[in-house]
N, C-alpha and C positions, 0 to 999 in steps of 0.2 A: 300317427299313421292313418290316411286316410281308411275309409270303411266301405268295406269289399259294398257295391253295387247290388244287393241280392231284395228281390220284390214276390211279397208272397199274395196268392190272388186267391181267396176262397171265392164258389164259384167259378172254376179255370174251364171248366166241361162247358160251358154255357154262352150264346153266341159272343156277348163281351169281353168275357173271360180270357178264349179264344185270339181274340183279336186283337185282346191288351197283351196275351205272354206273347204275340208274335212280335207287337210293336216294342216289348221292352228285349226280348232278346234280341232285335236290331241297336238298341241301342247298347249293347253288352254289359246287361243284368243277367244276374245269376234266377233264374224263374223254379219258384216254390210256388205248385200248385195246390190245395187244402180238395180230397176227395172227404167224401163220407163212406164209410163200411157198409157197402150195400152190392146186392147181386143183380144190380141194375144200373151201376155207375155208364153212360156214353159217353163214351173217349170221342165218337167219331167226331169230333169237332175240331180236336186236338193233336187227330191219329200223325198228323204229318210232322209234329214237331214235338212230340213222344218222348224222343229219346235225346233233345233236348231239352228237359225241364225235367227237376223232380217232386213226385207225388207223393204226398205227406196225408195220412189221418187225422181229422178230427170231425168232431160235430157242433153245430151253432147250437144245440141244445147243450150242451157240455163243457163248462167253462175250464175244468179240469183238462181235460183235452186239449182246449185252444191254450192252454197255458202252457203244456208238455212242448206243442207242438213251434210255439215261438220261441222257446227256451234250444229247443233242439236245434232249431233253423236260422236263431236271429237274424230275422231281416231287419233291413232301413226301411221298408216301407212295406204298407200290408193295403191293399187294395179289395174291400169287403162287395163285392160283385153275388154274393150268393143271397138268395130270397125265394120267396113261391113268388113267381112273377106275374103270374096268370090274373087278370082281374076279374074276370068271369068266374075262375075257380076260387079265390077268395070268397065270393058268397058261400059258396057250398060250403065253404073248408076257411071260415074266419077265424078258430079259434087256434090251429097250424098254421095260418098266415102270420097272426098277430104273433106267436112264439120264434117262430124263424126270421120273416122280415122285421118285425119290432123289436123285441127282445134279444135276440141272436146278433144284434150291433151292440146292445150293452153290454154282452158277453164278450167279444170281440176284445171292445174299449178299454173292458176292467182287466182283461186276461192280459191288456199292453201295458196297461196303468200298473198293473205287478209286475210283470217283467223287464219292462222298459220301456218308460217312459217317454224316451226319443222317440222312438218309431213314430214315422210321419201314416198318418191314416187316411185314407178315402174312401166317404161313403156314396154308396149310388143310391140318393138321393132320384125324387121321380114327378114328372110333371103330373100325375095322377093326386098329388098333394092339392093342388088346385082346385082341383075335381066342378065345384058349383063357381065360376072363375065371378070373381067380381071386379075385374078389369081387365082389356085386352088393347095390347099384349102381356104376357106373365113377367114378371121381374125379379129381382131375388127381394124386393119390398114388397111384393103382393100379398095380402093376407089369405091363408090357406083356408080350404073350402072342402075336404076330401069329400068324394059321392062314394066309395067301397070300401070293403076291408082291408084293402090291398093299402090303397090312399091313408087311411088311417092307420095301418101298422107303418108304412112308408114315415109317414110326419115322425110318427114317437120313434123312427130312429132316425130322423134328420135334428130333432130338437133333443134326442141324447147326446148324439155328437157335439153337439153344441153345446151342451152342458159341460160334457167332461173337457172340451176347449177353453170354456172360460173359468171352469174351476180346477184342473189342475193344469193348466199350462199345456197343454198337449198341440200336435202341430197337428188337428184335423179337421180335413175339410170335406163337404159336400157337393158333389157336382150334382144339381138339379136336371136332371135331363129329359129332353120332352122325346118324341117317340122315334127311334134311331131304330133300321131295318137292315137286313143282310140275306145273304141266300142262304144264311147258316141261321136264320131265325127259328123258331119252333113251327109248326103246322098246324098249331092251335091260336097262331095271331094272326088277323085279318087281311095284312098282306103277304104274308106266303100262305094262308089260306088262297088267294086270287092269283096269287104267279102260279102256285102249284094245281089250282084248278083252269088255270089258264092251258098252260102244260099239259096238263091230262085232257084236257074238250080237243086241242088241236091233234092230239094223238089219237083220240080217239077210245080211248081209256073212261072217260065220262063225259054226261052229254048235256049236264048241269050245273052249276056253280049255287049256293045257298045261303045269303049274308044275312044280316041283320040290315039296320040303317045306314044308307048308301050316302044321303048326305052329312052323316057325322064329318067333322073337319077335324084336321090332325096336323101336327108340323112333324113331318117325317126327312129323317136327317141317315147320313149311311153311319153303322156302327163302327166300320172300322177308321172315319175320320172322329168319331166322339170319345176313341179310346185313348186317341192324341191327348183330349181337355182335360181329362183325368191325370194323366202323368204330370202335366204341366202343371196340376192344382200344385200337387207336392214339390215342385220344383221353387214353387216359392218361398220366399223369407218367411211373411207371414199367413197363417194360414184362413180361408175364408169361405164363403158358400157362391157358388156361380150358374145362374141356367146357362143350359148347354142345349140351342137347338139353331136352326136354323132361319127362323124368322118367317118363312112364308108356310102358310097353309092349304091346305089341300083336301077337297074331300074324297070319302073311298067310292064313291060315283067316277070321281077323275082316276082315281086308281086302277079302279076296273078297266077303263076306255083304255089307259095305256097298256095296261099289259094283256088285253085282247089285240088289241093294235099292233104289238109285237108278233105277236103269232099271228096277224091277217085275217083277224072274228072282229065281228059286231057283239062287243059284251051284254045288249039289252037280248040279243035272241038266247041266251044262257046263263041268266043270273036272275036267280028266284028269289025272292023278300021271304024272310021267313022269320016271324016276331019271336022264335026261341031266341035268337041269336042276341033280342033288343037288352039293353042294361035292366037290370030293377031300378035304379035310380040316374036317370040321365044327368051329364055335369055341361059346364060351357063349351064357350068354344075354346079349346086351349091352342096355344102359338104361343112360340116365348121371342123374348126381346134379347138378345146376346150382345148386347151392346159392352156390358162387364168382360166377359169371357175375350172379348175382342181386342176391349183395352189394355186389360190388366194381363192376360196370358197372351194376347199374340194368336190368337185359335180362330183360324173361320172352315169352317163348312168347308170340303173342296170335291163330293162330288153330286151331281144336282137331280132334284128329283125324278126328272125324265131318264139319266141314267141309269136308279137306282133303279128301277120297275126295271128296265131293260136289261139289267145285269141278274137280277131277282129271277126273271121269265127264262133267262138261257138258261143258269145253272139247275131249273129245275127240268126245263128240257134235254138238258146233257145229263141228268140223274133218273130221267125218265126213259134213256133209251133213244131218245130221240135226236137230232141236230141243232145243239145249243151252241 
């Protein structure tokens, strides 16, 4: 008898999460979301497809947990999307980073490795692994460089997956992903920081925008086409590790242009340098090469970075009151 289609996504509340239970309930998967017990959980990401999916208990610190919770729900596939993602708050908070984003994948792995071994896994793996790049562009051969905490809890759960891949046979793999955006991002990352400051200067809500370094370069890709690369890892026979970005870079200098540009501002009369924002340890330039992801999944990029700002800047103008 073949095996009901059901995918469970720790991390479901969170822009990918998100994006991934909507692309797999298109394809008619049964969607197990993994909340944690807390009086702070945000649905609003979620809120429209609610009552299509169901919400299951557990915590990446609790292996006991993640174990009840795979036993209860067996899925064929378990997509680990949850982490402190923040690279900035990793400084403050490495020792929560390194337990959640690092360890919280070996918990994951082991809690399949007992229950069931089939289960095909996907880790979100992060071009932040790179960090100090010593070749550009990034490859899934690039030797890793992390500059945070974030980066270095990232690797030790790219290189456990990979362990428990070649030592007990398991079907998982890591999608490498370099920096994917959406109007469902957080307001603590640099580009809906600038849509959503963009959005408020033309309203008239504020009357200044505050970054860091404006020529940092980034390969910025839309999340809801890199939720496609993910599905498709597990679709395969065997299972492997793939960057997933878009191939051109950009910096947040261009970012700003465009999405003042959108709203009809000159972004140099409203964006102030401000060295809080600067990293403690700068890294390269990161830009990945998808050349793999292209060949072997079939996955390209489909929508382009001038869109992405533009679709970024309405939806915070239609969430601001305003005509997006």
């Amino acid at each position: 008898m073949a095996r009901i289609k059901r995918a469970l996504i720790t991390g479901i509340t969170g822009q990918d999460g998100s994006y991934l239970a909507e692309f797999l309930l298109r394809q008619g998967y049964e969607v197990i979301g993994m909340i944690r017990r807390s009086s702070t959980v945000n649905f609003e990401r979620i809120r429209h497809i609610q009552d299509r999916i169901t919400l299951t208990s557990a915590d990446l610190f609790d292996e006991v947990s993640l174990i009840h919770m795979l036993r209860e729900h067996r899925p064929s596939e378990v997509y680990n999307l949850a982490a402190q993602s923040f690279v900035q708050a990793s400084f403050t908070q490495p020792v929560f980073t390194g337990e959640v984003t690092g360890l919280g994948v070996t918990r994951v792995l082991d809690a399949i490795r007992i229950v069931d071994p089939d289960i095909r896994f996907y880790q979100a793996s992060s071009s932040e692994m790179f960090g100090k790049v010593v070749e550009v562009p990034q490859r899934e051969s690039t030797p890793f460089y992390p500059r945070s905490p974030y980066g270095v809890a990232k690797l030790y759960g790219h290189w456990i997956t990979v362990n428990y891949r070649e030592s007990y046979g398991m079907h998982a793999s890591s999608g490498i992903l370099f920096n994917h955006e959406s109007p469902r991002r957080g307001l603590e990352f640099v580009t809906r920081k600038i849509s959503n400051g963009a959005a408020r200067i033309k309203l008239g809500l504020d009357s200044e925008l505050r970054l860091g370094n404006l020529d940092a370069q980034r390969d910025w890709g839309f999340a809801g086409d890199y939720v496609q690369a993910m599905w498709r890892m597990l679709q395969q026979e065997q299972p492997d590790d793939f960057v997933v970005a878009t191939g051109v870079t950009h910096t947040v200098r261009r970012f700003c242009e465009l999405a003042f540009d959108t709203v009809g501002l000159g972004y140099t009369k409203y964006v102030v340098i401000d060295e809080r924002y600067f990293r403690p340890a700068g890294g390269g330039l990161l830009g990945g090469d998808p050349a793999k992801a292209r060949t072997v999944l079939g996955w390209e990029p489909e929508t382009s970075f001038e869109d992405l700002v533009e679709m970024m800047v309405a939806a915070d103008l239609k969430l601001l009151g305003g005509q997006g």
